[in-house]
C-alpha atoms as a printed R data frame, in Angstrom:
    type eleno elety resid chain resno       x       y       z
1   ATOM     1    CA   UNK     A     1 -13.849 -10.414   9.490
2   ATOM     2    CA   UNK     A     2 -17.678  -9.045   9.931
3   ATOM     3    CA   UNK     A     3 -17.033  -8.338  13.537
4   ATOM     4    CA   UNK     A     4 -14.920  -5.523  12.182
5   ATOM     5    CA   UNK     A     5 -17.354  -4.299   9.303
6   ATOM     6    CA   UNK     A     6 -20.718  -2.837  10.322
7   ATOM     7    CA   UNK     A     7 -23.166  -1.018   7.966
8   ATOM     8    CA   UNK     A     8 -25.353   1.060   8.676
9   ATOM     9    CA   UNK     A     9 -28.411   2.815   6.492
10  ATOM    10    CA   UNK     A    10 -29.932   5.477   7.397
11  ATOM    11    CA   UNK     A    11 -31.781   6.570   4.418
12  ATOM    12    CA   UNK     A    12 -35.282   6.061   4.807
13  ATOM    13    CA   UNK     A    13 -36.711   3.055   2.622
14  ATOM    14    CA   UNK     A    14 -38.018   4.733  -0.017
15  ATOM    15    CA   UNK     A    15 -35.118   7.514  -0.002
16  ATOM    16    CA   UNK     A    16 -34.109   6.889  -3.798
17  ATOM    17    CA   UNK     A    17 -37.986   6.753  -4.784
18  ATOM    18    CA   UNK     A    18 -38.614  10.256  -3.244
19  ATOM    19    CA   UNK     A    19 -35.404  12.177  -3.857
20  ATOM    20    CA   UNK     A    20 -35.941  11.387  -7.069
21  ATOM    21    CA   UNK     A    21 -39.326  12.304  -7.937
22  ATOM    22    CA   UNK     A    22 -38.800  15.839  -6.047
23  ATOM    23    CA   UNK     A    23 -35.521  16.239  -8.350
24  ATOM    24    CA   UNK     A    24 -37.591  15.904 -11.747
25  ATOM    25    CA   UNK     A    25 -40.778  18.060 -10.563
26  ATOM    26    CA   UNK     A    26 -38.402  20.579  -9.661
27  ATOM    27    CA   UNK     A    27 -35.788  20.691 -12.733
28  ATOM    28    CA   UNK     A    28 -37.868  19.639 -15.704
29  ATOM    29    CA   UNK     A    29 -41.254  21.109 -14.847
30  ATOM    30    CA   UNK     A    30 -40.197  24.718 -16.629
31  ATOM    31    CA   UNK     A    31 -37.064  25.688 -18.561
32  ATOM    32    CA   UNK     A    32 -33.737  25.884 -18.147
33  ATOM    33    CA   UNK     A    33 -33.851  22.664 -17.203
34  ATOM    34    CA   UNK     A    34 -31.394  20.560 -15.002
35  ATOM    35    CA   UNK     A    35 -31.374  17.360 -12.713
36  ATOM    36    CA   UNK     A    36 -28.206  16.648 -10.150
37  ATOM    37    CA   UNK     A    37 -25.447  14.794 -11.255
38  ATOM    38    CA   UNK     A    38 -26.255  11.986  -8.280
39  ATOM    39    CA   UNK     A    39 -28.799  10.238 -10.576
40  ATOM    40    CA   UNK     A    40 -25.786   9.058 -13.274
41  ATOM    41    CA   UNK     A    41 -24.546   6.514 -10.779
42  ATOM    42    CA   UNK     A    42 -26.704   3.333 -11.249
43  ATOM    43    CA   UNK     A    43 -25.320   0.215 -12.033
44  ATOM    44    CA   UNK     A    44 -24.444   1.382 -15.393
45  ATOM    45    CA   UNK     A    45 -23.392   4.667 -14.947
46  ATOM    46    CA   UNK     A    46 -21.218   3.332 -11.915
47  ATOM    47    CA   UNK     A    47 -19.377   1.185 -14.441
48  ATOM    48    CA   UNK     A    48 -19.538   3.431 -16.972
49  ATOM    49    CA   UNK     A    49 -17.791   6.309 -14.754
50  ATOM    50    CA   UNK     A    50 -14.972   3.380 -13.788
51  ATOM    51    CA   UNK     A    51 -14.153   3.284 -17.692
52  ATOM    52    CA   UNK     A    52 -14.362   7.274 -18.101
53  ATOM    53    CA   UNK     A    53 -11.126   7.317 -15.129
54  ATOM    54    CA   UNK     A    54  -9.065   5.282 -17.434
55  ATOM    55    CA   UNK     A    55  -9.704   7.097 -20.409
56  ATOM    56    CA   UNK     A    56  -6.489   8.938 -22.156
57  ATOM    57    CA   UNK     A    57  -8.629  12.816 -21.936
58  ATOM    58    CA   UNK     A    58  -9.682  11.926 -18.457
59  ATOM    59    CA   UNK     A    59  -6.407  13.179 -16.145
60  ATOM    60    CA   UNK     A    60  -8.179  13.990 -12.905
61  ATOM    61    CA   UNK     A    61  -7.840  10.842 -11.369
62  ATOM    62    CA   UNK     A    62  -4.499  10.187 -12.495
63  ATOM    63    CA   UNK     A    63  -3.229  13.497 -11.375
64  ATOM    64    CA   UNK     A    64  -4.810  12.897  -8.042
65  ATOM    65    CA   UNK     A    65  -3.527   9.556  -7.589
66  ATOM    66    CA   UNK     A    66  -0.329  10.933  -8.576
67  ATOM    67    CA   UNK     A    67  -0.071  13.716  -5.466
68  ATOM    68    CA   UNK     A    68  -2.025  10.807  -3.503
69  ATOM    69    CA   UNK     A    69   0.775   8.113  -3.904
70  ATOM    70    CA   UNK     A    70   3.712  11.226  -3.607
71  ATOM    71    CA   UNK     A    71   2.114  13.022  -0.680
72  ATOM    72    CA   UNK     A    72   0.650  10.048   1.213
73  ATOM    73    CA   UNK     A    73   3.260   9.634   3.657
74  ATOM    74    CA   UNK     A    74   3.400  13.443   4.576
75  ATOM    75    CA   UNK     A    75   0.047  13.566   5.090
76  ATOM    76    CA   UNK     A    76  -0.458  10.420   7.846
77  ATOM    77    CA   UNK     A    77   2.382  11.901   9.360
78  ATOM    78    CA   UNK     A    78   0.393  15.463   9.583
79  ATOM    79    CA   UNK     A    79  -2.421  14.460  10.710
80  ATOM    80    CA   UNK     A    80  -1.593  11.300  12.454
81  ATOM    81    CA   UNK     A    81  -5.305  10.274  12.045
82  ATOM    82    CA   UNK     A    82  -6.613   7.545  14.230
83  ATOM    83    CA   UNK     A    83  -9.754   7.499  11.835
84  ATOM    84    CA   UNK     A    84 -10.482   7.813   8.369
85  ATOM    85    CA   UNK     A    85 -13.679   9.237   7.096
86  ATOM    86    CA   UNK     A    86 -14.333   9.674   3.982
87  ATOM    87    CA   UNK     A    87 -17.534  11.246   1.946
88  ATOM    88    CA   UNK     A    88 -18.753   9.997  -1.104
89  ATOM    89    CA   UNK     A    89 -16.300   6.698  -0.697
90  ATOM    90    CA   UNK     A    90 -17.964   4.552  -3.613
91  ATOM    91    CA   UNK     A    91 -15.131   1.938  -4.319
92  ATOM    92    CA   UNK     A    92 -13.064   3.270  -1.875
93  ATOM    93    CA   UNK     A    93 -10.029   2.358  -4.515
94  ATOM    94    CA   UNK     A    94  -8.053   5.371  -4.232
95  ATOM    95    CA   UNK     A    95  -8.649   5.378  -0.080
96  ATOM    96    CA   UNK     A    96  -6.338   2.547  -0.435
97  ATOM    97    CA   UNK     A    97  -3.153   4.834  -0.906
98  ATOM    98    CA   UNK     A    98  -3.870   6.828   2.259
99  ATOM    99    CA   UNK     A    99  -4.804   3.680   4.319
100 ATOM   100    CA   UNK     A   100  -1.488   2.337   3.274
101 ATOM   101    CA   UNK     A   101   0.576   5.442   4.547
102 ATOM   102    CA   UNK     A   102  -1.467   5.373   7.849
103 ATOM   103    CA   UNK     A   103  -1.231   1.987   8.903
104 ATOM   104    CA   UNK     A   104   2.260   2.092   7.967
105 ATOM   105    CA   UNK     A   105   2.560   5.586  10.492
106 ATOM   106    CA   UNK     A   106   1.064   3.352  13.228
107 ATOM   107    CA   UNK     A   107  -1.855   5.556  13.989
108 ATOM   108    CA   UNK     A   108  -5.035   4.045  12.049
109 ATOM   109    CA   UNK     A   109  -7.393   1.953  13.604
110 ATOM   110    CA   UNK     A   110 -10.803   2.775  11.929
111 ATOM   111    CA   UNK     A   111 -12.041   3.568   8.544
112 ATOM   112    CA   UNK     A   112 -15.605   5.168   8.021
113 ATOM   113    CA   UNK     A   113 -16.925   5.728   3.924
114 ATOM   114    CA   UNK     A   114 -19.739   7.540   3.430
115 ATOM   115    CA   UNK     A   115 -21.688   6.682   0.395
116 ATOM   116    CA   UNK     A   116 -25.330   6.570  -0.970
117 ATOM   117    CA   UNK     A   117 -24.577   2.973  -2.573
118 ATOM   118    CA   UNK     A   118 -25.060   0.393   0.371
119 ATOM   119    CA   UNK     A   119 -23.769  -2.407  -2.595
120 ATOM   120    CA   UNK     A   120 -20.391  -0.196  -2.826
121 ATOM   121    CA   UNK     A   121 -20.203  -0.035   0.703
122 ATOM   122    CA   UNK     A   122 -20.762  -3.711   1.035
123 ATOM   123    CA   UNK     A   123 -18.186  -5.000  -0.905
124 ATOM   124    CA   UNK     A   124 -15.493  -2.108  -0.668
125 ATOM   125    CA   UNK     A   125 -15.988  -2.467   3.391
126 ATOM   126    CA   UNK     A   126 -15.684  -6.264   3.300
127 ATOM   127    CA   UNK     A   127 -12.558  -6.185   0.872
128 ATOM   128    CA   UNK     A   128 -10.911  -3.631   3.169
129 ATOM   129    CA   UNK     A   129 -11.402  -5.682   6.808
130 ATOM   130    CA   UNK     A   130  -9.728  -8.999   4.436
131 ATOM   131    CA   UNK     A   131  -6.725  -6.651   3.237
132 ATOM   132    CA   UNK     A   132  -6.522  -4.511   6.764
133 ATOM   133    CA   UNK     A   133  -6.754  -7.595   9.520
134 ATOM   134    CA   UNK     A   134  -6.594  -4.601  12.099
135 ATOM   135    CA   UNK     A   135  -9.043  -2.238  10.649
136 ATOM   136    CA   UNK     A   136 -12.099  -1.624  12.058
137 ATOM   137    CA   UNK     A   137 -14.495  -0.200   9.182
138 ATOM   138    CA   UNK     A   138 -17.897   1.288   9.935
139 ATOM   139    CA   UNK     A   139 -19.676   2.048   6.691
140 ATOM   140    CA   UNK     A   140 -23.168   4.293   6.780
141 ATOM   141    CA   UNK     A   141 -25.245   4.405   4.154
142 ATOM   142    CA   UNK     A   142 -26.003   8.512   3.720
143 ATOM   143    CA   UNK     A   143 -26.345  11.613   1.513
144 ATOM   144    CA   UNK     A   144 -23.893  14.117   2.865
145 ATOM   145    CA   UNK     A   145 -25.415  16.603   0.503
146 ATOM   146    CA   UNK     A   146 -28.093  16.623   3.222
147 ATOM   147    CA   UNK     A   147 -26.654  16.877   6.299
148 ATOM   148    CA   UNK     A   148 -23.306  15.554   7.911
149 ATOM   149    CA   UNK     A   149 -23.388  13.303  10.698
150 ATOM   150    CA   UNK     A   150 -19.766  12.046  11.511
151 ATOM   151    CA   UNK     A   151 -18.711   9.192  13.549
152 ATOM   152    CA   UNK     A   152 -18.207  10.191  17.195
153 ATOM   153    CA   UNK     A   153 -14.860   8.053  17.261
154 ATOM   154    CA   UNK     A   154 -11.819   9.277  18.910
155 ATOM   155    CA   UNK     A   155  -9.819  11.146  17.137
156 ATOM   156    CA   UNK     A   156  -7.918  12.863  15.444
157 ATOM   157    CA   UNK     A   157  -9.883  12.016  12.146
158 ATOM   158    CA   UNK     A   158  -9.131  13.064   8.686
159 ATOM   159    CA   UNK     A   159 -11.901  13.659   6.547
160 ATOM   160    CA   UNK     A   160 -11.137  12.995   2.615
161 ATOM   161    CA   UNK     A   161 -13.080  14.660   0.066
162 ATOM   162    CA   UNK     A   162 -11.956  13.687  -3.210
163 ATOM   163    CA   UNK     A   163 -12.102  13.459  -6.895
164 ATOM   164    CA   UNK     A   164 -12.838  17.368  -6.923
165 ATOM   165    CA   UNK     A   165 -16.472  16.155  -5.949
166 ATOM   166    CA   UNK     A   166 -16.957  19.797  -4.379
167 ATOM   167    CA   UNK     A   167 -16.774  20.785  -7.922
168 ATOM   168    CA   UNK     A   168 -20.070  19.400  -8.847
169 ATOM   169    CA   UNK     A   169 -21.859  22.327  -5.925
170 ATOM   170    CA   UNK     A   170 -22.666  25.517  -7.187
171 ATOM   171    CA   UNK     A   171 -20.968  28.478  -5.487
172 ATOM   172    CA   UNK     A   172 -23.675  28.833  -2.930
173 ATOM   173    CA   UNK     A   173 -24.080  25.015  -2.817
174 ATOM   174    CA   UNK     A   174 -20.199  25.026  -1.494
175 ATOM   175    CA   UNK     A   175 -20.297  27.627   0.768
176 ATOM   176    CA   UNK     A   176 -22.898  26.188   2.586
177 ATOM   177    CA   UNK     A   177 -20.946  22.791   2.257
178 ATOM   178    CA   UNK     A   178 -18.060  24.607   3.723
179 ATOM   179    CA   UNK     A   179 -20.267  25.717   6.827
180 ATOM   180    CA   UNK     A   180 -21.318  22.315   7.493
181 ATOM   181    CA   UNK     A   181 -17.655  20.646   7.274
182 ATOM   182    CA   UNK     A   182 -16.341  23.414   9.996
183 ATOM   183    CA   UNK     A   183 -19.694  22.583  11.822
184 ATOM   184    CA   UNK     A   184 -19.060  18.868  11.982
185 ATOM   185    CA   UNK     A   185 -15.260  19.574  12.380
186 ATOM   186    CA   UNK     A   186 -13.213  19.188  15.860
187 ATOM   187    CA   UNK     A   187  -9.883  21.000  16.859
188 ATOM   188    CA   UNK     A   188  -7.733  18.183  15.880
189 ATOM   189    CA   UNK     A   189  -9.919  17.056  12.802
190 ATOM   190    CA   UNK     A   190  -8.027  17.797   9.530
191 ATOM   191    CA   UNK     A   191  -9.976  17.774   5.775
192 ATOM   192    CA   UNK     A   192  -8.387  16.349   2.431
193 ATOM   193    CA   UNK     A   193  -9.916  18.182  -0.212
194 ATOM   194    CA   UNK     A   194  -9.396  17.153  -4.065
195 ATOM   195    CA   UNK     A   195 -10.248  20.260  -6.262
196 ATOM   196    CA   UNK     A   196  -9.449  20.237 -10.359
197 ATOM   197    CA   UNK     A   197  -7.741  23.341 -11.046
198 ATOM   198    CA   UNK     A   198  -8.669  25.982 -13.820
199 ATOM   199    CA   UNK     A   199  -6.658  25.105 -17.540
200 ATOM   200    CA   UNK     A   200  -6.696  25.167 -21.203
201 ATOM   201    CA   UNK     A   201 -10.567  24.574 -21.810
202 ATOM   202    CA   UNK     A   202  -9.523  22.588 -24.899
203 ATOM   203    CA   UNK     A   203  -8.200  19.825 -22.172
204 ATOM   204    CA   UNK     A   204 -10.917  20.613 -19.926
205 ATOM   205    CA   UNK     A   205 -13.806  19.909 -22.783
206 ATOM   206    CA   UNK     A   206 -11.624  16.979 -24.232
207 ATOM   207    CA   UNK     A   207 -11.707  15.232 -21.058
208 ATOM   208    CA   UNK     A   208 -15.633  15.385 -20.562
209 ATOM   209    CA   UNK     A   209 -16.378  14.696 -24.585
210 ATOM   210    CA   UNK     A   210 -13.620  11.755 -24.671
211 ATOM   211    CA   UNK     A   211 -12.812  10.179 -28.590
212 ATOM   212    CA   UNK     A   212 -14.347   6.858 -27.898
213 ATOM   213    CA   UNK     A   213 -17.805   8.382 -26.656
214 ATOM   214    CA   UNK     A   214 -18.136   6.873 -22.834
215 ATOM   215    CA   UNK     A   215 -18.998  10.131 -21.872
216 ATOM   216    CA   UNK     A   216 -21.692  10.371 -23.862
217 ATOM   217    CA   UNK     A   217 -23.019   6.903 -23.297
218 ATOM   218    CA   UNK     A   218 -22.376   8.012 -19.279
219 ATOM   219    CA   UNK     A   219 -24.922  11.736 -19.371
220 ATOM   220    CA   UNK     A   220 -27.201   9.719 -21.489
221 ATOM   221    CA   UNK     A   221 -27.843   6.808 -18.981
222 ATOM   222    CA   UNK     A   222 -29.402   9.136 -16.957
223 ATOM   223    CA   UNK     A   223 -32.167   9.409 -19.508
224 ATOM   224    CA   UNK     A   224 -32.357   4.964 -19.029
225 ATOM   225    CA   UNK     A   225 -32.425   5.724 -15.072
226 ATOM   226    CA   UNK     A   226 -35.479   7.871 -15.262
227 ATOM   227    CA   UNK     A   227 -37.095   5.320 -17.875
228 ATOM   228    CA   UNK     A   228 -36.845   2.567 -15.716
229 ATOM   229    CA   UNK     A   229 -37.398   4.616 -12.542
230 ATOM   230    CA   UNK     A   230 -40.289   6.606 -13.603
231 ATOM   231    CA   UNK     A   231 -41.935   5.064 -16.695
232 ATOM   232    CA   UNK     A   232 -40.894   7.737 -19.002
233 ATOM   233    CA   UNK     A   233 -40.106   7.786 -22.851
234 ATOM   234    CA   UNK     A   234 -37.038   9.437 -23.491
235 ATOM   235    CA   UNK     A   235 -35.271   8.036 -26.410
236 ATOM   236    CA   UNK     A   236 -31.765   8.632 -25.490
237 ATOM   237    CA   UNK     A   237 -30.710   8.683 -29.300
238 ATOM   238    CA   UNK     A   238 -33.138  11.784 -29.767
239 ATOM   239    CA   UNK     A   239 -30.482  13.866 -27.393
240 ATOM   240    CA   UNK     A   240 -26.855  14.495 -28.129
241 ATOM   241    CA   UNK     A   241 -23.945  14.870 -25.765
242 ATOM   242    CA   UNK     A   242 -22.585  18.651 -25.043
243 ATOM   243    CA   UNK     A   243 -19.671  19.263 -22.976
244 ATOM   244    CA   UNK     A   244 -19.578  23.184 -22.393
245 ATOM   245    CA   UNK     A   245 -16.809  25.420 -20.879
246 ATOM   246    CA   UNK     A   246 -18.416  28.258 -19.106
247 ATOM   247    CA   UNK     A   247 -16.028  30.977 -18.337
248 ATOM   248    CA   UNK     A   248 -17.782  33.272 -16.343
249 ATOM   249    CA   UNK     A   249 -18.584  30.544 -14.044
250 ATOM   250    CA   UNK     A   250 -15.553  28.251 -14.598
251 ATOM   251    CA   UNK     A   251 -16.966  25.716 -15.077
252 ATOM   252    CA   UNK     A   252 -17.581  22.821 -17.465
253 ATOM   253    CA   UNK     A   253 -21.174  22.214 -18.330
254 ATOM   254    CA   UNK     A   254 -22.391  18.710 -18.954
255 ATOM   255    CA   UNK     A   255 -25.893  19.123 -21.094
256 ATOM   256    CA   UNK     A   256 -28.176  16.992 -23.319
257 ATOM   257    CA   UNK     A   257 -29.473  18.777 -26.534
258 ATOM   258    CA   UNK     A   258 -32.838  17.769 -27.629
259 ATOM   259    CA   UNK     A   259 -32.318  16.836 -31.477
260 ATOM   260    CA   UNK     A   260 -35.867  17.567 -32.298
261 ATOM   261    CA   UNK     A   261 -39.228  18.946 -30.745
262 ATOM   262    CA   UNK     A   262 -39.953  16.059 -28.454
263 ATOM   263    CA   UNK     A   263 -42.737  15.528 -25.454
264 ATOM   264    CA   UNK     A   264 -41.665  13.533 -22.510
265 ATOM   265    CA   UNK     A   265 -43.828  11.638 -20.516
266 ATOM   266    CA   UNK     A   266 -42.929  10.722 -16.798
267 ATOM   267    CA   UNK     A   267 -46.186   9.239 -15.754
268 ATOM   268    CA   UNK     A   268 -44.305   8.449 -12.182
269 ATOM   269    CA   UNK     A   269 -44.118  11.861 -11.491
270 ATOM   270    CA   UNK     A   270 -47.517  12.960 -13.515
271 ATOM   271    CA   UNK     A   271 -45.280  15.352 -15.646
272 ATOM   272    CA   UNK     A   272 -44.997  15.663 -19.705
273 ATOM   273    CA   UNK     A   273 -42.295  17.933 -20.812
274 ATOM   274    CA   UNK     A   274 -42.034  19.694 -24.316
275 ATOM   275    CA   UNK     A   275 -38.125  19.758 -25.328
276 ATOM   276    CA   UNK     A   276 -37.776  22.529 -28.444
277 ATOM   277    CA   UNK     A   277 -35.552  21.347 -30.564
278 ATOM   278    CA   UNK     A   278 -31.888  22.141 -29.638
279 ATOM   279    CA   UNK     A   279 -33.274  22.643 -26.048
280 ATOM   280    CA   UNK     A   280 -30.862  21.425 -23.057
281 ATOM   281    CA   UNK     A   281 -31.191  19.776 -19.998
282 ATOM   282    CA   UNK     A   282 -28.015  20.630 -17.642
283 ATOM   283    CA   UNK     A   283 -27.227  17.589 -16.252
284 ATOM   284    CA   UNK     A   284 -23.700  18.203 -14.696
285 ATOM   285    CA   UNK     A   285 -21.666  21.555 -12.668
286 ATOM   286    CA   UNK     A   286 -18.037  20.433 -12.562
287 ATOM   287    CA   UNK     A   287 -16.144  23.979 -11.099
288 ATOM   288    CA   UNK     A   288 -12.380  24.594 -12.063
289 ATOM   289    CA   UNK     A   289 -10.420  26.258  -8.842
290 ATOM   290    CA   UNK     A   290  -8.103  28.762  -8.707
291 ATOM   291    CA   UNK     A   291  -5.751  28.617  -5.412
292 ATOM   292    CA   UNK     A   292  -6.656  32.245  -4.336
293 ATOM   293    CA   UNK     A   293  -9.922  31.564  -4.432
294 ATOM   294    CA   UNK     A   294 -10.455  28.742  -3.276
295 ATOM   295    CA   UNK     A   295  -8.204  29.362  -0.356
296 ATOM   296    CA   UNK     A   296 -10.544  32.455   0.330
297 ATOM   297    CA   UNK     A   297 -13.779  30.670   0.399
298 ATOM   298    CA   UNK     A   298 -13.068  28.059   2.876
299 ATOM   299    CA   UNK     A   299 -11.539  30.423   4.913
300 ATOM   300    CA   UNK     A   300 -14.958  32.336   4.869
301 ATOM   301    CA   UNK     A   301 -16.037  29.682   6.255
302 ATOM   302    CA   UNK     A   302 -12.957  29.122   9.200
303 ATOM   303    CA   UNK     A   303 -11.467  26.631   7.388
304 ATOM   304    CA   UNK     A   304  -7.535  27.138   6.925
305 ATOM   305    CA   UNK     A   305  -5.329  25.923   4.133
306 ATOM   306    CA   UNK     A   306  -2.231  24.357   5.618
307 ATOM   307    CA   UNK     A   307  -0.482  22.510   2.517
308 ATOM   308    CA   UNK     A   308  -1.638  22.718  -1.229
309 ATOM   309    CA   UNK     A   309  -0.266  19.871  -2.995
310 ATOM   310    CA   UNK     A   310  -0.358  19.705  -7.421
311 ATOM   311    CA   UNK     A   311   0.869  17.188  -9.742
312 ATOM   312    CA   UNK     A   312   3.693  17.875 -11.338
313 ATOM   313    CA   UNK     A   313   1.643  19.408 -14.546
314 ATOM   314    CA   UNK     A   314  -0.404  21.545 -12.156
315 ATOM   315    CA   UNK     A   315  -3.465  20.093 -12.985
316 ATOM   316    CA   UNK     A   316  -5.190  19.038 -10.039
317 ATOM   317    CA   UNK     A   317  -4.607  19.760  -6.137
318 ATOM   318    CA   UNK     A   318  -5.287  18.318  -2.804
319 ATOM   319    CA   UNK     A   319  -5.678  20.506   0.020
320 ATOM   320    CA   UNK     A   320  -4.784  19.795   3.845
321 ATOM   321    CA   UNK     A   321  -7.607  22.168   5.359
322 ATOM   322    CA   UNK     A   322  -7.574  22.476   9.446
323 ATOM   323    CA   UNK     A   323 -10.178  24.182  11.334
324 ATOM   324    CA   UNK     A   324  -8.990  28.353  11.947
């Protein structure tokens, strides 16, 4: 089995360390103030994200695993991919569903996640080669967000993009995104793009503010990350939970509101920050799509919508994108 999985890091060693530290000094030195949604997912927050999918308000990774499971076939036999990549992989549990449909074609001989998580990696990769005793996977340890190195494998390769991921980018962070896909893109390279489609805000705000308070326990364990990361004092019961709809941006808005005047301390970072009370810190972008739109932007970027796939309640869609 490990002559088939290979894993490969190319963060430098003190990656996490840095990235961090530059994130804080530049979104909490001065209000408004906001840190990246990458900094949720420690062991915690990991776990804590795996219960948020399988709450009732949480539909976007049922409805994708819905048009995954009815449009899996269609797609192997589209793109008739020889490898798999796909960015942002993490448990790779839903990949599962599309290396079913291309086994089954006949075509797929290589699997390639992408993730920042080399323990995800790890044991997703080493599951997959004792499940797939002809797949080859080849796992690297990278932040996309930051450039997009592909495996030079022959092709033709699908690239997945799922969970509506691209969502979490701000417009100009996605066009840019867009540029470097159709940069690292081939002729005969095909993208799978989950996007979460624009609805009733009263389901969108429902499903990121659930009954049973998971999200809430999720935003706030950033606060424990940057305790235990940077010696600060947050006291995560001093900030509440907000889950905003923004319509001019369409977007929901994942904040924490400072209770109470409050100083910070990050002695890591040599940085003390005075909250006001009811003060936020913006802690999550997660962008709604309309079709026209979206359609429009990748093709700004020569990027070409062949199918558009929903669920049957039109909540979410996956996208077959092909280089124009």
């Amino acid at each position: 089995m490990t002559d088939r999985f290979t894993l490969d890091n190319k963060l430098p060693g003190d990656y996490f360390e840095a990235a961090l530290a530059a994130d804080v000094r530049k979104g909490l030195a001065a209000p408004p103030r906001s840190l990246p949604p990458k900094w949720f997912y420690d062991a915690r927050g990991s776990e804590l994200f795996e219960q948020i999918t399988r709450l009732p308000e949480y539909y976007p990774t049922r409805a994708e695993q819905e048009i995954l499971t009815r449009r899996a076939p269609e797609i192997a036999a589209l793109t008739r991919a020889r490898t798999l990549v796909e960015l942002g992989s993490g448990s790779s549990r839903k990949t599962r569903t599309l290396l079913d449909a291309l086994t089954t074609a006949g075509t797929l001989a290589h699997y390639a996640p992408l993730d920042v998580s080399e323990s995800a990696l790890r044991e997703a990769g080493q599951a997959l080669c004792r499940d797939y005793p002809s797949l080859r996977v080849t796992a690297t340890v990278a932040d996309f967000a930051t450039g997009l190195d592909l495996p030079q494998e022959a092709g033709p390769r699908l690239l997945a993009f799922l969970g509506s991921t691209i969502g979490n980018l701000d417009p100009a962070e996605r066009t840019s995104f867009y540029a470097v896909l159709r940069g690292a893109m081939s002729g005969d390279d095909t993208l799978l793009l989950g996007a979460d489609l624009v609805k009733d805000p009263a389901v969108l705000v429902r499903a990121y503010d659930d009954s049973q308070g998971v999200t809430a326990a999720f935003n706030k364990n950033l606060l424990h990350v940057l305790n235990r990361e940077l010696g600060a004092d947050f006291d995560p019961d001093g900030f509440d939970h907000k889950a905003v709809w923004n319509e001019t941006e369409e977007r929901i808005e994942m904040r924490l509101r400072a209770r109470a005047a409050t100083t910070v301390k990050l002695p890591a970072v040599d940085l003390a920050v005075e909250f006001t009370r009811g003060e936020e810190l913006l802690t999550e972008l997660s962008g709604k799509f309309r079709r026209d739109a979206l359609t429009a932007d990748l093709a700004a970027a020569g990027l070409t919508v062949r199918q558009w796939w929903t669920d049957p309640a039109e909540r979410f869609a996956l996208l077959l994108v092909v280089p124009a």
